[in-house]
MINU-349125 format. One record per residue (C-alpha): residue in one letter; x, y, z. Coordinates in steps of 0.2 Angstrom, whole numbers, padded with zeros to 4 digits, always signed. Each point is the difference from the previous one (the first is absolute). Layout:
REM MINU-349125
aXYZ...
//
This chain:
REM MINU-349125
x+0088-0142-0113x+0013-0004-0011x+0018+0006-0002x-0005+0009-0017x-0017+0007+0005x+0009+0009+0017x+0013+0005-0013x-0015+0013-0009x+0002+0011+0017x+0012+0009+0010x-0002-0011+0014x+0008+0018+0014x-0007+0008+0010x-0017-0006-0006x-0014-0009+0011x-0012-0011-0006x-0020-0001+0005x-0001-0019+0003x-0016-0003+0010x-0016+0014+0003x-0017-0001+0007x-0013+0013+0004x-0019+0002+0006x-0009+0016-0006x-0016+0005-0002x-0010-0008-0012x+0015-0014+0000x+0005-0014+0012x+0015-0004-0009x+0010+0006-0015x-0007-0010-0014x-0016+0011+0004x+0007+0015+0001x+0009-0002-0016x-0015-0005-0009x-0011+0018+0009x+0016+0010-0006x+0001-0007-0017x-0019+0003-0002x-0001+0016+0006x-0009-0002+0016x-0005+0010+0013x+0000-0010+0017x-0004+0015+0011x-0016-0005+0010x-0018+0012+0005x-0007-0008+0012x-0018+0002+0005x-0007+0008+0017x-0005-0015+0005x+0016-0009-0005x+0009+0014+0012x-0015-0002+0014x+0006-0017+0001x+0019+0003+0005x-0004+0011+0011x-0001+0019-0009x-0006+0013+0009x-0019+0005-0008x+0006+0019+0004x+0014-0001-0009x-0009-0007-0014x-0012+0014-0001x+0016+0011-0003x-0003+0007-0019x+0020-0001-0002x-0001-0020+0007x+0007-0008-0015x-0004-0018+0000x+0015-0008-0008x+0016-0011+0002x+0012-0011-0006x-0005-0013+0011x+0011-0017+0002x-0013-0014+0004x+0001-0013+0013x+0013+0010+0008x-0004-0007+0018x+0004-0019-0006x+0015-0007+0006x+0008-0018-0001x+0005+0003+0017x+0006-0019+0002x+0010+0002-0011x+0013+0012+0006x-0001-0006+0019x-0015+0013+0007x-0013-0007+0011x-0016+0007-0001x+0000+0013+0014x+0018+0006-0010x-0008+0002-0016x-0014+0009+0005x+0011+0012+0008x+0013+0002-0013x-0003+0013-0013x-0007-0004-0015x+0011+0008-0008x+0014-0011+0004x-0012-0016-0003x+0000+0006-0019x+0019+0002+0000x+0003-0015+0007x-0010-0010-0012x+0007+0011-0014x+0018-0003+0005x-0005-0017-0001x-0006-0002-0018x+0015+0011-0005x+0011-0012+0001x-0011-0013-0004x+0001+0008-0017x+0019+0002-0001x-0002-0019+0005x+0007+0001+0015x-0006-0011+0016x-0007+0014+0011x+0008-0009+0015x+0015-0003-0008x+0004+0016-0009x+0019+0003-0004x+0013+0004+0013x+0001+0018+0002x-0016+0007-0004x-0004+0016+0004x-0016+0008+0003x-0006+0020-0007x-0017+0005+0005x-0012+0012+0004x-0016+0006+0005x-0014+0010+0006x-0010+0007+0014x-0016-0013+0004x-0016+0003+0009x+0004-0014+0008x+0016+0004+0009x-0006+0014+0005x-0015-0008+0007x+0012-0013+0009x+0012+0014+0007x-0016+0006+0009x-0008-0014+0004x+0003-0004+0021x-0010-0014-0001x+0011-0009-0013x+0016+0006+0010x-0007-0010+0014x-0005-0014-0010x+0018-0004-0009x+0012+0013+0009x+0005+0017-0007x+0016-0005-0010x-0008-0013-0008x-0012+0013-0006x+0013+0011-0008x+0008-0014-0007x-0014-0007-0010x-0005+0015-0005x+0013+0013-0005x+0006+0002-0016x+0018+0001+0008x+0001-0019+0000x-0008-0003-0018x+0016-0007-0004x+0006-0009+0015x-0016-0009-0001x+0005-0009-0015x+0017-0003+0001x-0005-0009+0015x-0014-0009-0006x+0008-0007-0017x+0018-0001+0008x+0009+0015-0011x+0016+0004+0009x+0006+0015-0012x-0004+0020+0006x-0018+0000+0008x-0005+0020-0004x-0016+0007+0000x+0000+0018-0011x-0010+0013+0002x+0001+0016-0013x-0020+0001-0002x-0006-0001-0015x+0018-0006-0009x+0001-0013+0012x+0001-0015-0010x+0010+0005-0015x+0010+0008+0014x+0003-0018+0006x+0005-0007-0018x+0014+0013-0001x+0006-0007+0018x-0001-0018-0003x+0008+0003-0018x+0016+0011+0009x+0001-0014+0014x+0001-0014-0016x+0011+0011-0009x+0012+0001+0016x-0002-0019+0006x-0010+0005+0013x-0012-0013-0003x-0002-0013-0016x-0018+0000+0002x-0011+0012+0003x-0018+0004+0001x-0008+0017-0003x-0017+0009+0000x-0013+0007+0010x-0017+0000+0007x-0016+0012+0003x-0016-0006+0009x-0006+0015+0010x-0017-0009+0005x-0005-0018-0006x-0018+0009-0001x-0010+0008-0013x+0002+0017+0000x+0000+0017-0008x+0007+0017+0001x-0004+0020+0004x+0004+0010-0013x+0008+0017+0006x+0002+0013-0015x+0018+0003-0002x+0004-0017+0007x+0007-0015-0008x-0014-0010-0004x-0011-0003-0013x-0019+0009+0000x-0007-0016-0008x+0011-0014+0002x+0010-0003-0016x+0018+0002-0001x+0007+0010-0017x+0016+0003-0001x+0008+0013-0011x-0019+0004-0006x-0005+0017-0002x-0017-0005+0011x+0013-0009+0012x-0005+0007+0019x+0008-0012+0013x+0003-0017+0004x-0010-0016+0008x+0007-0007+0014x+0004-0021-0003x+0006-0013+0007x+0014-0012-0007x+0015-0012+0005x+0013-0005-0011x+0017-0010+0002x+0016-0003-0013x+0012-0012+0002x+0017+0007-0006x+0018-0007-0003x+0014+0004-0010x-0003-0003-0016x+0017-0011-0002x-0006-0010+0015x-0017-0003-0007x+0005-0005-0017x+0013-0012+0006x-0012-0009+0012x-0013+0000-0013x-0014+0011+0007x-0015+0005-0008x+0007+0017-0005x-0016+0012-0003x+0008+0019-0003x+0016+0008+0006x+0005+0014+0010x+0014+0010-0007x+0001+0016+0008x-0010+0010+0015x+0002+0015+0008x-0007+0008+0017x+0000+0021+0003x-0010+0012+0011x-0007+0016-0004x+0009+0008+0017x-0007+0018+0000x-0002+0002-0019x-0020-0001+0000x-0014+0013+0005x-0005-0014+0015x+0004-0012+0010x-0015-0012-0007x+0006+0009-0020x+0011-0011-0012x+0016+0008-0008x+0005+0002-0018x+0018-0001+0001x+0003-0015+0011x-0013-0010-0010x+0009+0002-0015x+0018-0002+0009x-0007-0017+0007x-0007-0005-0019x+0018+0006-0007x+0012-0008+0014x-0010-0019-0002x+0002+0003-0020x+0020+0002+0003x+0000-0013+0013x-0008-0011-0015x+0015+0005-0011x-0016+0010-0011x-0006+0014-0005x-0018+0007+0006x-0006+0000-0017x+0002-0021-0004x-0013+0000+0009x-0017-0007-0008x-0013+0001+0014x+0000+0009+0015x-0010-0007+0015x-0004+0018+0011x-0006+0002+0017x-0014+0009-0008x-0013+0004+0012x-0013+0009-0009x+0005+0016+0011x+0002+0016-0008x+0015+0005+0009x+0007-0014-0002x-0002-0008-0016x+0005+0018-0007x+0018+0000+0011x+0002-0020-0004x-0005+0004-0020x+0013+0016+0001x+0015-0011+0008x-0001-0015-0011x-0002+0012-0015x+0019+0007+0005x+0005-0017+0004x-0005-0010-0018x+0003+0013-0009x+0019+0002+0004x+0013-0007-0015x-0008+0006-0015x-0003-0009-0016x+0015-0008+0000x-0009-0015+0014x-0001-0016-0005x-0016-0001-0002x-0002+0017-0015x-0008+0011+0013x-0017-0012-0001x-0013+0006+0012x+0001-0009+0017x-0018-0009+0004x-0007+0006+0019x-0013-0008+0013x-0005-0002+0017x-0009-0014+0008x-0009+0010+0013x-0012+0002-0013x-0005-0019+0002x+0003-0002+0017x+0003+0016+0010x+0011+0008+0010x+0010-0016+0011x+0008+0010+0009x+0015-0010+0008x-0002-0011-0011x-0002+0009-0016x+0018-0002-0007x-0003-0018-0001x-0015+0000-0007x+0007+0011-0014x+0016-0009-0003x-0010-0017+0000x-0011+0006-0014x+0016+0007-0010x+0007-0018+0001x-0016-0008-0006x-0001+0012-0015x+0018-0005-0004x-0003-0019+0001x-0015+0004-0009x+0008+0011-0013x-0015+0009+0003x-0003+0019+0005x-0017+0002+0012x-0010+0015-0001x-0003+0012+0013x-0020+0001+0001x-0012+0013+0003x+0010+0012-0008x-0009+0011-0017x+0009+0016+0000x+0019-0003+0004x+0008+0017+0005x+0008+0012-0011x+0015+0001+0007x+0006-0018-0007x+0000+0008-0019x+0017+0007+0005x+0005-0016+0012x+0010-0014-0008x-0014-0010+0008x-0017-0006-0007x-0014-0005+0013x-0004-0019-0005x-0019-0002+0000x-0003-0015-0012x+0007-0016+0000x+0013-0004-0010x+0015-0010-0005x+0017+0003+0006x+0012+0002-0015x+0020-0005+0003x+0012+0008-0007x+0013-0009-0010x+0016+0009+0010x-0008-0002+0016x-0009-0010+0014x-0018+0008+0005x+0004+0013+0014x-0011+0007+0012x+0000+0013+0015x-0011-0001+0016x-0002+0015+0010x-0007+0003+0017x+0000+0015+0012x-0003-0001+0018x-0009+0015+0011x+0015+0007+0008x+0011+0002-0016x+0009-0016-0003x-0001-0006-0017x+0006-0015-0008x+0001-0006-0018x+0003-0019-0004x+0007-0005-0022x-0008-0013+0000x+0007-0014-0018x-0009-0015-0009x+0005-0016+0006x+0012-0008-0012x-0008-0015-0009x-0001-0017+0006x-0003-0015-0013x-0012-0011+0003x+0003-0018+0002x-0009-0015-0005x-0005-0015+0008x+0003-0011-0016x+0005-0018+0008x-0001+0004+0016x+0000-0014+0012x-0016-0002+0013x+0003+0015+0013x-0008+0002+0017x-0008+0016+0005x-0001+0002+0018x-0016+0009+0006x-0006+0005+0017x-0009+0013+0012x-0006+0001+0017x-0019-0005-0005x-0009-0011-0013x-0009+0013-0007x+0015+0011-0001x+0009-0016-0010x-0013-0001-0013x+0003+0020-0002x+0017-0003-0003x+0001-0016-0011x-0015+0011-0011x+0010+0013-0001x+0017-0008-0005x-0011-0009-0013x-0006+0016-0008x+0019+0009-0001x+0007-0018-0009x-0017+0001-0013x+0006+0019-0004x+0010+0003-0017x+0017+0003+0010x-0002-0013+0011x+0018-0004+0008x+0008-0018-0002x-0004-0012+0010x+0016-0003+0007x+0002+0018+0007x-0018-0001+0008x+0006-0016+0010x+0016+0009+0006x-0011+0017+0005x-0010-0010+0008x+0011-0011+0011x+0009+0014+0002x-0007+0015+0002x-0017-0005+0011x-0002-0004+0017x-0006-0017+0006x-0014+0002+0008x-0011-0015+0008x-0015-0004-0015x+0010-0007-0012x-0001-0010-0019x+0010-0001-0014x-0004-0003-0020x+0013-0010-0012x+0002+0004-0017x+0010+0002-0016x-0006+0018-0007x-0009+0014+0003x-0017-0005-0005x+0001-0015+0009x+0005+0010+0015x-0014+0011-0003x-0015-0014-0002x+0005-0008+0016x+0001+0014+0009x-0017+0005-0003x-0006-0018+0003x+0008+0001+0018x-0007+0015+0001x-0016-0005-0001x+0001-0017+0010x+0002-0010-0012x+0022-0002+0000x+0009-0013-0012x+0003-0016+0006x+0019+0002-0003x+0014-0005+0015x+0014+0006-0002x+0014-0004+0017x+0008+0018+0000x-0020+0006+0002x-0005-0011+0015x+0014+0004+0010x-0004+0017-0003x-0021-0004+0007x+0008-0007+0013x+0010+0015+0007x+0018-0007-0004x+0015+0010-0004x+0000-0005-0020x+0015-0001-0010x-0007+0002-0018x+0005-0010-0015x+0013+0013-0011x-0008+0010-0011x+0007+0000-0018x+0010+0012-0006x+0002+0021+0007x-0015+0003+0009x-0007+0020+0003x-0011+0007+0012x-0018+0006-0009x-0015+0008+0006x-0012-0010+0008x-0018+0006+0008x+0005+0005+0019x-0011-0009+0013x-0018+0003+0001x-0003+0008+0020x-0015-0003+0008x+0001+0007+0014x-0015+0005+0013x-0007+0017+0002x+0010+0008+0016x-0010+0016-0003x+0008+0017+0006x+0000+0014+0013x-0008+0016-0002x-0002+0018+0007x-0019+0000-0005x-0006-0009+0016x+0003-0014+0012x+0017-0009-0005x-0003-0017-0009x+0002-0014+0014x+0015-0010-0001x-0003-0021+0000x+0002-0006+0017x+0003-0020+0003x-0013-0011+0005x-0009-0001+0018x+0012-0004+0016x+0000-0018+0004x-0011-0008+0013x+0010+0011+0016x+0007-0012+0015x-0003+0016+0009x-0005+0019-0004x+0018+0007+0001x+0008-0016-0015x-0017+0005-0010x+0006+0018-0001x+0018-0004-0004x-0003-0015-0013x-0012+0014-0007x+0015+0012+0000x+0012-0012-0009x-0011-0005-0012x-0004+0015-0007x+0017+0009+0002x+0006-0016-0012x-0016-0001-0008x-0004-0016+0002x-0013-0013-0007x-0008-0001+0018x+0007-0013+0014x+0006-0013-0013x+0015+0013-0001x+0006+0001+0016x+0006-0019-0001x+0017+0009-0012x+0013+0010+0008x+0002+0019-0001x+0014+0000-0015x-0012-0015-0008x-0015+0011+0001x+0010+0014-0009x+0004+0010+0015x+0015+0013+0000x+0010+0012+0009x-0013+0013-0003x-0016-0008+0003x+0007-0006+0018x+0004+0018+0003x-0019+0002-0004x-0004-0015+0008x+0008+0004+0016x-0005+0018+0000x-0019-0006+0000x+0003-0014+0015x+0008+0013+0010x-0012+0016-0003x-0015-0014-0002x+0000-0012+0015x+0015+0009+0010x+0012-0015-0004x+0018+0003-0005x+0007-0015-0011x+0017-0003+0000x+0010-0002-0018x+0006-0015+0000x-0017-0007+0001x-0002+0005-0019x+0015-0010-0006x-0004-0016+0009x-0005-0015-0011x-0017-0002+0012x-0017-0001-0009x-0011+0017+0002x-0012-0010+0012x+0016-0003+0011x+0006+0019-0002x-0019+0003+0004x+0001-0008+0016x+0018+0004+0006x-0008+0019-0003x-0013-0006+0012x+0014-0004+0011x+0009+0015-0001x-0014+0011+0005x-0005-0011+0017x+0017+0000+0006x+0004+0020-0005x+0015-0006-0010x+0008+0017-0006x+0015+0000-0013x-0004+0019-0009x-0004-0012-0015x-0006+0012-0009x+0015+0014+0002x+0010-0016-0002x-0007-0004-0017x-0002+0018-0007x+0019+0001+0003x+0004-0016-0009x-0011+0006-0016x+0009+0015+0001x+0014-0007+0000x-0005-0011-0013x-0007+0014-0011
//
């Protein structure tokens, strides 16, 4: 971003949106969920009684006349790329899927800020959230997982409390690690957190957004009359037929720094934050579970000033909208006061304010609903378009005296000529708290040209061929599209803001075009004999230094890497809990009591069978908690108490094996296990 183009915009206290990326129903990434928003689709899903038969439903249940067969259901929610982040297979089966999604998702968020997920800037915090999971709940009462992997371990890879340790210890992030939990508000909640901590220097990074995955499975809902959710499966907010919500599942991440910060270091700058705002209704509701008209519209009203705005510059309003009666009617009434304020004098002539809620499209995402609604806000923005809210025919009377008009036809955004396109983004939480987010177009970035540019390696790589031909067709498609970044700034993303992982190749050339043709050859196995030295130092795993790339290079967004990861399935409450992957068969035993502990160590390590005994316990992947495990297993098992020290020797596992044989025919007793909780206490 040039010095002139940061210039156009009050660079404090303002946040830019640099990187996103999201997973909802009927969309694996946010190309497609643009493209159902934009057309007006519905992604809510009726499944079939067989369909439901087949992931376990109840046929009782089903015969229920208020069963409603519906969901917004995220696909392929029990795959993981469990490699990738350091899980072995007995971890990932265990760990929540719900923090497999986030993972992944935190991932190709900064992938899209271009930014190498493993080398993220300094100082990076991380804001999430999330929601209760069958399958938490199904591991907290599960003894026979407890015994398998130990009872800490369970809780740890599974509650939501450690959503956001998980990543900022998996991708390296070393800024605030908070997971946040204010029910449905959660993750707008967790914008207006990570954009205080940026405004205060807490952090020059930060991550922010939410997740929802209550069951990887198909499944429906009872409708109860009176209740929140929908008798037949649609959500229609601020419909006169509007009756309740559909429950969903969702997962959506934004990347966020200062604005100043972003502009200056050349990031893909995709919409800014200038303003948010968090209340809570206290005790000025009929119920605990109600929402709150006046501390809705004081949140609206307070992230308006914090903008340095009025309510009413507004052009489109983003609303929690859940298709509730009560609450669309309390949410309709607040944000009514809270537009309306200032009077015909606004900058904007006193022009009616556009309204719409994605849980139309998608559902309710509960924890992660915020995200999915500032996400889409964003994208209409970039897009300069406004998305309709669907299945709505007969919008409610009340918005003929509202500043706001229900949005149910696409359309194009209009600019104004005084001022940027403004948007707000409200959600509201069960419990009270209400958050509101002023949300700004990003300010334009001019395009550059690859006129005379010299030839230009473009480094490509993934952890498996197929996944390389993904990625090499994929970047071939975005430099064949009409805004098609230059050359120059793909290199740099690329070298940059990707990690280097062990399938690699690499494509020379001089424009996009080029780029683009030789991409899809090497896609499809048939790469260009071109050498280039930069490029074989990168195949063979060297530290490259890359030629200089001419002139100011930018950041740009790139297609995030294509996971692949294995199914890992999930734990449920409908029957016998899903059997975590063991390691292979015990070596051949010396004698019973070696078979029984090599079987011990190789599945509390979860190894590939005897072959893996031949590394040492940290080489195998072992740590302070899996030896308390470990030990605990040895002790309560085969009676033998192992002493700590034992654990941090450089022996092989076959040595330890036999020194464990050792210790239980001569009675050695050193309270290893009281020794070693002690020390991961301490530790801890």
């Amino acid at each position: 971003m040039t010095t002139e183009e940061a210039a156009q915009h009050d660079l404090e206290p303002a946040v830019a949106v640099v990187g996103m990326s999201g997973r909802f129903p009927g969309a694996p990434d946010l190309d497609t969920y643009w493209a159902n928003l934009r057309d007006g689709v519905c992604s809510l899903s009726a499944f079939t009684e067989k369909e439901l038969l087949a992931d376990g439903a109840d046929p009782a249940e089903l015969r229920n006349p208020a069963y409603v067969p519906a969901q917004g259901h995220l696909a392929d929610a029990d795959r993981f790329e469990a490699e990738l982040f350091g899980f072995s297979r007995t971890e990932a089966a265990a760990l929540d899927p719900q923090h497999r999604v986030l993972l992944e998702t935190a991932w190709s968020a900064l992938e899209d800020a271009g930014y190498a997920p493993l080398d993220a800037p300094s100082r990076t915090g991380v804001y999430v959230g999330g929601s209760p999971t069958e399958h938490a709940l199904a591991a907290g009462t599960d003894p026979a997982l407890a015994a398998s992997i130990g009872a800490l371990q369970v809780r740890i890879l599974t509650d939501r409390e450690f959503l956001a340790p998980w990543i900022s210890y998996r991708l390296g992030l070393d800024g605030p690690s908070m997971t946040v939990q204010t029910a449905c508000s959660t993750s707008l909640t967790t914008v207006h957190l990570a954009v205080q901590a940026l405004l205060l220097g807490e952090c020059d990074t930060a991550l922010a957004g939410g997740v929802a995955l209550g069951s990887v499975r198909r499944q429906g809902y009872v409708h109860y009359q009176g209740g929140i959710f929908s008798p037949d499966g649609r959500c229609r907010p601020f419909d006169e037929k509007a009756a309740g919500t559909v429950p969903g599942s969702g997962v959506g991440v934004l990347v966020l720094r200062r604005l100043e910060d972003a502009l200056a270091d050349g990031d893909p700058v995709r919409a800014v934050i200038r303003g948010t705002a968090v209340t809570n209704d206290g005790a000025g509701k009929v119920g605990f579970t109600a929402p709150g008209v006046d501390q809705q519209t004081a949140a609206i009203t307070e992230a308006w000033a914090a903008a340095g705005l009025r309510p009413s510059a507004a052009q489109y309003v983003e609303a929690h909208g859940t298709g509730t009666e009560l609450g669309d009617r309390i949410e309709l009434e607040a944000a009514s006061a809270a537009f309306a304020a200032g009077g015909p004098g606004d900058p904007d002539g006193g022009a009616a304010i556009a309204l719409g809620s994605v849980k139309s499209n998608i559902g309710h995402t509960d924890a992660a609903a915020g995200a999915a609604a500032l996400i889409k806000t964003v994208l209409m923005l970039e897009h300069t378009t406004l998305a309709p809210t669907v299945d709505v025919t007969s919008p409610v009377a009340a918005l003929a005296d509202s500043p706001l008009r229900l949005v149910t036809e696409t359309r194009q955004w209009p600019r104004r000529p005084d001022l940027p396109r403004l948007a707000g983004v409200t959600s509201v939480g069960i419990g009270g708290t209400n958050v509101h987010v002023v949300v700004e177009e990003a300010p334009a970035r001019e395009p550059r040209a690859d006129a005379g540019a010299p030839a230009t390696v473009l480094p490509l790589s993934a952890r498996t061929k197929p996944q390389l031909a993904l990625v090499a067709s994929r970047l071939a498609a975005r430099l064949r599209e009409a805004d098609a970044p230059s050359l120059a700034d793909v290199a740099y993303t690329l070298r940059t803001g990707r990690v280097g992982m062990p399938v690699r190749a690499y494509v020379v050339a001089t424009d996009a075009r080029e780029a683009s043709d030789r991409l899809m050859a090497l896609a499809e196995g048939h790469p260009e004999p071109v050498r280039d030295p930069s490029g074989e130092a990168w195949l063979r795993g060297e530290e490259v230094t890359w030629p200089a790339l001419g002139g100011e290079v930018r950041r740009v967004r790139l297609p995030a890497y294509p996971f692949a990861g294995e199914s890992h399935g999930a734990l449920t409450l409908r029957g016998p809990a899903a059997p975590t992957p063991a390691g292979s068969a015990a070596p051949a035993p010396g004698s019973e009591l070696e078979a029984e502990v090599a079987e011990l160590v190789i599945e509390a390590l979860d190894l590939d069978g005897p072959a893996g005994l031949d590394k040492t316990y940290f080489e195998a992947g072992g740590d302070s908690l899996t030896a308390v495990h470990l030990a605990g297993r040895l002790r309560d098992e085969l009676g033998v108490d192992v002493p700590i020290q034992l654990f941090l020797e450089p022996i092989t596992l076959k040595d330890m094996t036999i020194r464990i044989i050792e210790i239980k025919q001569g009675g050695e007793d050193g309270g290893a296990l009281d020794a070693l909780l002690a020390e991961f206490e301490a530790e801890s």
